[in-house]
N, C-alpha and C positions, 0 to 999 in steps of 0.2 A: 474557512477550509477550502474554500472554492471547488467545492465536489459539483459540478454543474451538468454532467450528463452520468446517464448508467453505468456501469463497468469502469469506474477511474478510479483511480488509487491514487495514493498520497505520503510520503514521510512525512512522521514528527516526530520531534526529540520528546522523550518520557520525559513531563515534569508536573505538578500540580495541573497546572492552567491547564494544562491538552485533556487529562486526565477530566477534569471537570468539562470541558468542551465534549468529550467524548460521551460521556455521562448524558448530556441532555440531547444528541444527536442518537442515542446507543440502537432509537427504535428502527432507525432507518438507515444505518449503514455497517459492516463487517468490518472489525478493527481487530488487530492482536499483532505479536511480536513477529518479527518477520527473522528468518535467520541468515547466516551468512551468503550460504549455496543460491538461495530460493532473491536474493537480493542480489546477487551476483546475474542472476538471469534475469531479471527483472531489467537493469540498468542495461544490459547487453541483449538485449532483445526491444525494450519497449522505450527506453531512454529519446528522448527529442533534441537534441543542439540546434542551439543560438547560435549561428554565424557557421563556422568554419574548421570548427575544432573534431576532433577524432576522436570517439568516446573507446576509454580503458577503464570498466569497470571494478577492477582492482586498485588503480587508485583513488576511483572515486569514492571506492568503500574507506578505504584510509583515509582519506580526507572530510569523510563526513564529520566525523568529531568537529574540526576546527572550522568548518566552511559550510553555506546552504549550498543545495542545485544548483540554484539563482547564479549566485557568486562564480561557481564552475561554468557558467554558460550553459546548462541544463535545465530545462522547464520543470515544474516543480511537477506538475501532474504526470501521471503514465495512463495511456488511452488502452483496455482490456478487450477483450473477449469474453462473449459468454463464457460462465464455467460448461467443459466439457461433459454430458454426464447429467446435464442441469442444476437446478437447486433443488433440493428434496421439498423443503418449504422454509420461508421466508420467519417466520414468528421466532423467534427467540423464548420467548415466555411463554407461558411459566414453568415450562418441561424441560429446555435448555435442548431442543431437538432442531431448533434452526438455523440459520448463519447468521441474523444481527443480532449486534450484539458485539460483545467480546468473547472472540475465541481462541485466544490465548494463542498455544504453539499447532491449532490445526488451523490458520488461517492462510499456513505455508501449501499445505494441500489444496485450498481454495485457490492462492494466487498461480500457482500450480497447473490447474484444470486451467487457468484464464489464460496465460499467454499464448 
């Protein structure tokens, strides 16, 4: 995953394998679906290029289907911000009151508070 400092984030394609990576990682980092708007910002705010290229994060959303970052001349990772606001608390289990973990469609609000 190469999550190597605090606050980074990552894309991956939903499939088995990520899913079960994610699984044995779940205690220690905040994963869920990311939606169109909140990735939109994401790529246009925190996006890195390789060389010399001009980032339009419209197409890069269109092109994720068929292509990695990598491929685009974008670095796979995004460098964050603390969440604004802070974390309330960190524990996911057994109350489902934390942020590792999978947080499905509020993890838009988390990356959110981070840019």
């Amino acid at each position: 995953m190469r999550l190597r400092r605090k606050y980074t984030a990552i894309l991956m394609k939903k499939s088995t394998e990520n899913m079960k990576l994610l699984q044995k990682v779940r205690n220690f980092v905040a994963y869920g679906e990311i939606d169109k708007e909140t990735l939109y910002d994401l790529l246009a705010k925190r996006a890195q290029v390789i060389g010399k290229v001009k980032i339009n994060p419209e197409k890069i959303i269109n092109q994720l289907d068929k292509k990695s970052l990598s491929e685009m001349s974008i670095k796979d990772f995004f460098r964050l911000h603390s969440p604004r606001g802070g974390i309330n608390t960190k524990r996911h289990f057994p109350k489902n009151k934390g942020v590792w973990g999978d947080n499905g469609k509020k993890i838009n609000d988390l990356v959110r508070r981070m840019l």
